[in-house]
N, C-alpha and C positions, 0 to 999 in steps of 0.2 A: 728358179721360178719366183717370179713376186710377192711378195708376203702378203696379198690381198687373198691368194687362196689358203693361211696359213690355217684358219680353224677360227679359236671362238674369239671375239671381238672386232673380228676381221669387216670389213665394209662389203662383203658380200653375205654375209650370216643373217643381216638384217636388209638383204636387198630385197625388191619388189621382183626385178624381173627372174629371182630365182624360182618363184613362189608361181607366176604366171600359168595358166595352162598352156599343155605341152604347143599346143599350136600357135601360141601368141611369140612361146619361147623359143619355137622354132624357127620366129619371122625374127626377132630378135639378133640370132644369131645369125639370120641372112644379111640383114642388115649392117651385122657389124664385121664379121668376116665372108663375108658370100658366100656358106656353106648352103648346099642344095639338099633339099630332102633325102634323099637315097641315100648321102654320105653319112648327113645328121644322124638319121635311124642304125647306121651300120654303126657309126661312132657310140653311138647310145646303147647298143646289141651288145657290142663285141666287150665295152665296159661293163655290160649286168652280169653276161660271161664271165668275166675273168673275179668277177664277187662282190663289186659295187654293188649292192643291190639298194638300197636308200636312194631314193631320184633323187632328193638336195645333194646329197656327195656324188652323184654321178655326172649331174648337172656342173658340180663346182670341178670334176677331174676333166668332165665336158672341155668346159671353157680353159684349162690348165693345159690339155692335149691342144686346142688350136693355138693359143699361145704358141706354145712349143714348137709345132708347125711353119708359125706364122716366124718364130726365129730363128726357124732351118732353114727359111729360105721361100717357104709355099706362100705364095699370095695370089690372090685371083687377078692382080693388075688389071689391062685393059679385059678380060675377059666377065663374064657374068657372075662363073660361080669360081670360088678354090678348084684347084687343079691337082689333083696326086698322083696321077700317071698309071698306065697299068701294073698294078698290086703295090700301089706306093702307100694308098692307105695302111694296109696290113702292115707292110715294113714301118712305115711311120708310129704306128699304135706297138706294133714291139718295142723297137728302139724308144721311145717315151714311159712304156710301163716297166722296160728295165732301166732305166736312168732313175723311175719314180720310185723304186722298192725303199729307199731309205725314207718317202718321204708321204707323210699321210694326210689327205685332204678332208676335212667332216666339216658339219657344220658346229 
């Protein structure tokens, strides 16, 4: 993973669009990976689930999982939004949060 999600001093610890409300951050993230509402929310759920609970570190393991994503392969290319296929999300968000156990995102 990139040391930009590392923790404190990091160039995302002092970003604006972490801080955003949720709907600006959600345009945010469409814009920069085409992730669609439904996924976004599911991706933002399934992280409060498993004990992110602080939005800023959920936000930062947020953007750490479409990375992730985005360097297994998933990109929305010619299409609108990211594409995960049926229950590709769920496999994706496993295989990420066990690859992530060693490794801790805050702000």
């Amino acid at each position: 993973m990139p040391e930009q999600y590392s923790a404190a001093g990091s160039p995302l610890k002092d970003s604006t669009f972490l801080n955003l409300p949720n709907s600006r951050f959600y345009e945010w993230c469409y814009e920069k990976y085409g992730l669609n509402r439904g996924v976004f929310n599911t991706i933002d759920n399934w992280l409060y689930e498993y004990g992110i609970v602080n939005v800023l570190s959920r936000r930062i393991y947020l953007l750490a999982f479409l990375d992730f994503a985005e360097a297994s392969g998933i990109r929305r290319g010619e299409q609108k939004y990211l594409k995960f296929g049926h229950g590709g999300l769920s496999e994706k968000l496993r295989e990420f949060l066990q690859v992530q156990e060693d490794h801790i995102y805050s702000i």
